[in-house]
mmCIF file of the C-alpha atoms, coordinates in Angstrom:
data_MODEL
# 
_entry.id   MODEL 
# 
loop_
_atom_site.group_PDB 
_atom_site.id 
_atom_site.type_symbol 
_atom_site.label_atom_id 
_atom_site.label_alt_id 
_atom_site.label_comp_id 
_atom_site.label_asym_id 
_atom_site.label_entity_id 
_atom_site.label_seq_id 
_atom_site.pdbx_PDB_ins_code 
_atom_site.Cartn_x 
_atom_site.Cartn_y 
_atom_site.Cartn_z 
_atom_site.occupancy 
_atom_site.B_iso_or_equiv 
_atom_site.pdbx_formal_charge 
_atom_site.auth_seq_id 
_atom_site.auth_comp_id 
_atom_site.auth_asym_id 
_atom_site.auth_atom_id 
_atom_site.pdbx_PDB_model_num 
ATOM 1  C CA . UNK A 1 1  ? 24.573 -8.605  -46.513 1.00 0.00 ? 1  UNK A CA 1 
ATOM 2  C CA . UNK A 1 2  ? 25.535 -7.452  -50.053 1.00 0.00 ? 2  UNK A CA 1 
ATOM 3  C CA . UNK A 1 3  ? 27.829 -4.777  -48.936 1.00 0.00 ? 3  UNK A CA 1 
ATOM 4  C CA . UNK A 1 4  ? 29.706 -7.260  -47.119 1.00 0.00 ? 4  UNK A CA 1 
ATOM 5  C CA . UNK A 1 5  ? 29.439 -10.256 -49.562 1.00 0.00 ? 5  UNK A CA 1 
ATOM 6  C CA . UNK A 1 6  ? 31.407 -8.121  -52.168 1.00 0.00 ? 6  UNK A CA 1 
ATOM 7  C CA . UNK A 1 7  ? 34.420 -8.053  -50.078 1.00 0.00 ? 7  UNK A CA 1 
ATOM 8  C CA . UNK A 1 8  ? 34.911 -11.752 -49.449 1.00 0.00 ? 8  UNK A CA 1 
ATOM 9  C CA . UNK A 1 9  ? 38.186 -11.612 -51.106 1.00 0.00 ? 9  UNK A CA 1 
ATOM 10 C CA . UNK A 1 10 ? 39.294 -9.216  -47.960 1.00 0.00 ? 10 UNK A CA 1 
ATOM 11 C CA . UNK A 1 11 ? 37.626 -12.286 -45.420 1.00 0.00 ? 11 UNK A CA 1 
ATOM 12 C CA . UNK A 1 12 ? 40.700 -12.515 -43.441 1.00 0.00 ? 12 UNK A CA 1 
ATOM 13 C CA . UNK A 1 13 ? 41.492 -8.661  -42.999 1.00 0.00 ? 13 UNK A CA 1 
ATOM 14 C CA . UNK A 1 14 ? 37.825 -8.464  -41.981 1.00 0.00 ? 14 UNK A CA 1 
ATOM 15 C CA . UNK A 1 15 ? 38.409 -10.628 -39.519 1.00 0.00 ? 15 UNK A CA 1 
ATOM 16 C CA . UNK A 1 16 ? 41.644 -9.899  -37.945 1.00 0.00 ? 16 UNK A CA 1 
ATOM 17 C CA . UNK A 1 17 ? 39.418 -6.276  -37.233 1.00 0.00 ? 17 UNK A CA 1 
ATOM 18 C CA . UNK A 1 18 ? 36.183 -7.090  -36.492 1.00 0.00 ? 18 UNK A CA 1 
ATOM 19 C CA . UNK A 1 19 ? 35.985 -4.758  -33.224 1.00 0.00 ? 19 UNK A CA 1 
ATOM 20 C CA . UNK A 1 20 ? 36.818 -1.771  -35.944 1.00 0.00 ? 20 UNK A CA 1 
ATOM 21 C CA . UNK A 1 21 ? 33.964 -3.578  -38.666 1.00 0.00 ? 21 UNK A CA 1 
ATOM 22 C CA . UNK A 1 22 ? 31.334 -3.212  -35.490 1.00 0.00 ? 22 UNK A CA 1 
ATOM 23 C CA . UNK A 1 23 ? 32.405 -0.625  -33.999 1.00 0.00 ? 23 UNK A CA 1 
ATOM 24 C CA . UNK A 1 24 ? 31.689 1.461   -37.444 1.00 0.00 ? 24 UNK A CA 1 
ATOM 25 C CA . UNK A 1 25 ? 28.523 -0.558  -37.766 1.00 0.00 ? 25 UNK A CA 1 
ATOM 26 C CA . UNK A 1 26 ? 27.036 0.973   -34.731 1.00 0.00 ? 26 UNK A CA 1 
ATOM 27 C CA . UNK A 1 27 ? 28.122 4.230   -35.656 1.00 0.00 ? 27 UNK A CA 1 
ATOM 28 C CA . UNK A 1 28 ? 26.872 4.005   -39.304 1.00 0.00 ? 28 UNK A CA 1 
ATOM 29 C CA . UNK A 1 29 ? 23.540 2.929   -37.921 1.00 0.00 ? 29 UNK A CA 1 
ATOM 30 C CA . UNK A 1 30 ? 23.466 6.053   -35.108 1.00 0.00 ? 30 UNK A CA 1 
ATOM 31 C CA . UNK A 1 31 ? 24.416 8.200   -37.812 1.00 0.00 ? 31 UNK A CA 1 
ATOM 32 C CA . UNK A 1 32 ? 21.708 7.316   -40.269 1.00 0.00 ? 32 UNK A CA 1 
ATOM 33 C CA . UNK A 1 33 ? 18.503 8.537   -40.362 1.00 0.00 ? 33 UNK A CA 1 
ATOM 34 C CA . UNK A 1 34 ? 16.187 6.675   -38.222 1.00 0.00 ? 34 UNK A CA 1 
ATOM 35 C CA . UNK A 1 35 ? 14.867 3.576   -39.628 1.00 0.00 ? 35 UNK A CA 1 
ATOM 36 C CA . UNK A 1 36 ? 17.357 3.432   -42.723 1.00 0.00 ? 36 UNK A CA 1 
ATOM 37 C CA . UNK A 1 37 ? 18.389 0.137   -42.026 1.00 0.00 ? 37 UNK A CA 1 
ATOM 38 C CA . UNK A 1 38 ? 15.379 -1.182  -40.957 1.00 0.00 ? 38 UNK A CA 1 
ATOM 39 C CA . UNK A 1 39 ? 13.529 -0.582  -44.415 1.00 0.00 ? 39 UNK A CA 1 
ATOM 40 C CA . UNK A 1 40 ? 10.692 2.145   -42.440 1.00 0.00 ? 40 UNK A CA 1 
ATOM 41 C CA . UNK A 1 41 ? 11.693 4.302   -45.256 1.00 0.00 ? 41 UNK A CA 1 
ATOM 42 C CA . UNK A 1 42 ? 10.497 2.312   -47.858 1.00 0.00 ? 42 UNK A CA 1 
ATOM 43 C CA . UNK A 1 43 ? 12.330 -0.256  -49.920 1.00 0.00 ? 43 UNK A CA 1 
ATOM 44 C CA . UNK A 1 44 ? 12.175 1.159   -53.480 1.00 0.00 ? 44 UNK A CA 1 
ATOM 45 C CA . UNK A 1 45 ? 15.545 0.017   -55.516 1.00 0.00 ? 45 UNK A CA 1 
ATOM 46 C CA . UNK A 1 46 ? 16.550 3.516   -54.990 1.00 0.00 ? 46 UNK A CA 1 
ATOM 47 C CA . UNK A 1 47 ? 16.979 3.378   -51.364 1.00 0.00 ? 47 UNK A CA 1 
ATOM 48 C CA . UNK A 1 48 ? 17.798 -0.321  -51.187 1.00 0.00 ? 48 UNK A CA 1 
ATOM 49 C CA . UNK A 1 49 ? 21.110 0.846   -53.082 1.00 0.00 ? 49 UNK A CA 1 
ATOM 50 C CA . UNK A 1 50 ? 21.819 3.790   -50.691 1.00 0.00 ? 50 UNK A CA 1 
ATOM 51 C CA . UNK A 1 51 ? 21.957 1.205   -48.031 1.00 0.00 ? 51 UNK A CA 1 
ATOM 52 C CA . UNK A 1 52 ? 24.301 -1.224  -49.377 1.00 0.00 ? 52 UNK A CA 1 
ATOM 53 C CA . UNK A 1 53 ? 26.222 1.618   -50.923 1.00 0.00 ? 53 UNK A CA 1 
ATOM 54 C CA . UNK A 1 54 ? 26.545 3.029   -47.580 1.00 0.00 ? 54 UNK A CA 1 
ATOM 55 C CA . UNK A 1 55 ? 27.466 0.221   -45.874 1.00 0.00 ? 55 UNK A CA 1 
ATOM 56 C CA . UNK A 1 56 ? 30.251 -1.151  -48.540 1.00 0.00 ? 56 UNK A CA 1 
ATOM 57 C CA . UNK A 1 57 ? 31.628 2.102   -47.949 1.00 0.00 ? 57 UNK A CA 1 
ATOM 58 C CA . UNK A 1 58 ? 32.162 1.555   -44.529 1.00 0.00 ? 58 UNK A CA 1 
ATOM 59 C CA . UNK A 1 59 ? 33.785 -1.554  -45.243 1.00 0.00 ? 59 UNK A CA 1 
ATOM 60 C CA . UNK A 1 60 ? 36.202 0.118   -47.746 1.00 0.00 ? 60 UNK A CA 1 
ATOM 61 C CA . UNK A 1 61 ? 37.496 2.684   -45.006 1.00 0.00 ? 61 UNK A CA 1 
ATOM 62 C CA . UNK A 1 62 ? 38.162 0.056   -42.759 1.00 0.00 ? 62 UNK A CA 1 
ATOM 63 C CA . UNK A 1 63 ? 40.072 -1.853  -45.022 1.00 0.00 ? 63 UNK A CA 1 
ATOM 64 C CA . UNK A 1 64 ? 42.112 0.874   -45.970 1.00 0.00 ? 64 UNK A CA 1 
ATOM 65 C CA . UNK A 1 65 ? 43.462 1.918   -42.507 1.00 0.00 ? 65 UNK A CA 1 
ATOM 66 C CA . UNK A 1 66 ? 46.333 0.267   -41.392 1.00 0.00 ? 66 UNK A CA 1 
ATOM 67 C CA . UNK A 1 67 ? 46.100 -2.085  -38.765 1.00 0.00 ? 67 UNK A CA 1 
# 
């Protein structure tokens, strides 16, 4: 994934909380409207940015929690 790939630096933080990085996966999924992720919206540039802007987001407030 994109929104992942641009936090490879971070690899190791990722990893030591991977229960919080799926845990707010799932929700970010449930809390999206339905078929967001799966591209039944359409894939215009527009919305493919949304996604991976949505998602990278994620991964920033998980990396900025502590522990």
């Amino acid at each position: 994934m994109v929104g992942l790939s641009n936090h490879l630096s971070d690899a190791e933080i990722l990893i030591s909380r991977r229960e919080k990085v799926i845990n707010d996966t799932v929700l970010l999924f449930k809390n999206s409207d339905p078929g967001m992720y799966a591209g039944r919206q359409g894939s215009t540039k527009g919305r493919i940015q949304d996604r991976i802007d949505k998602f990278s987001e994620m991964i920033k407030n998980v990396l900025s929690r502590l522990s």
